[in-house]
C-alpha positions, 0 to 999 in steps of 0.5 A: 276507372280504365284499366291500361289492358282496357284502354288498349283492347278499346284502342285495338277495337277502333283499329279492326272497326276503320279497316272493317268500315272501309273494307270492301269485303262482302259475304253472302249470308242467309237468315239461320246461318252461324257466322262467327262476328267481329262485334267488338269492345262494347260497354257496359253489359254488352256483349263483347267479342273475344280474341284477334278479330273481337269475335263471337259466333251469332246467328243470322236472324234477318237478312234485311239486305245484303249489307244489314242484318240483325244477329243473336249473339251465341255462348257456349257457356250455360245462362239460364233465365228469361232472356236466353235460349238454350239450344243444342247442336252436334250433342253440345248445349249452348245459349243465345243471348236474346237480349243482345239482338242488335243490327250489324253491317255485312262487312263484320261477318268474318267466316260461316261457321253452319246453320242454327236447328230449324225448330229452334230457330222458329221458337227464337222468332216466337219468344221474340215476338212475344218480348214486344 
C-alpha cells in the first residue's frame, strides 16, 4: 500500500520529469566526470534521488553522444559487497553502486560537481566487464 507522503513524491517526480523532458537545457559532459543527477522516484530497489530536484551525485561512465550517457549512481553511506565499489576522494570514502548502472538523458544533469580518481575509474571498467 502507497503511503500519501509516497504517492505525492511520485506526484512531484512527474513534475520535474515533464519540465526535464521538454527542457532545452544541455550540458556539456565528459566520461569520469561527477554530476549531481535528478534520477528520480524509482521502484522498488532502485535507486532514488533525494530532495528538491530527486538527485543523487553519479559518475559519467560513457558519453555515447552528447544527449545519452550511461551513469553509476554514488553514496556516501558505506555498502560493502560484490556489487559496489568503494572509493576515496578528498580523504572521504564513498560507494558506487555498480549494480544501478543505467542510461539517462543529458537533460537529467543538474550541476558538475568534480571528476571521479582515475585508477579507480579504470578498475570500475574492469569489475564491469568481468559482471558480463
Amino acid at each position: 500500500m502507497i503511503l500519501a507522503t509516497e504517492l505525492q513524491q511520485f506526484v512531484d517526480w512527474t513534475k520535474l520529469k515533464i519540465q526535464l523532458h521538454q527542457s532545452d537545457m544541455t550540458h556539456r559532459f565528459d566520461e569520469r566526470e561527477i554530476w549531481w543527477v535528478s534520477l528520480g522516484i524509482n521502484i522498488g530497489t532502485e535507486e532514488n534521488g533525494k530532495n528538491f530536484n530527486f538527485e543523487r551525485p553519479a559518475l559519467v561512465l560513457k558519453k555515447f553522444d552528447n544527449l545519452s550517457l550511461w551513469i553509476i549512481p554514488l553514496s556516501s553511506k558505506i555498502k560493502d559487497g560484490h556489487f559496489y565499489y568503494l572509493y576515496q576522494l578528498d580523504g572521504v570514502t564513498y560507494s558506487a553502486i555498480l549494480m544501478q548502472l543505467r542510461l539517462i538523458s543529458s537533460k537529467r544533469l543538474l550541476r558538475r560537481i568534480g571528476h571521479f580518481p582515475k585508477p579507480d575509474f579504470q578498475k570500475i571498467h574492469e569489475l564491469l566487464i568481468n559482471f558480463l
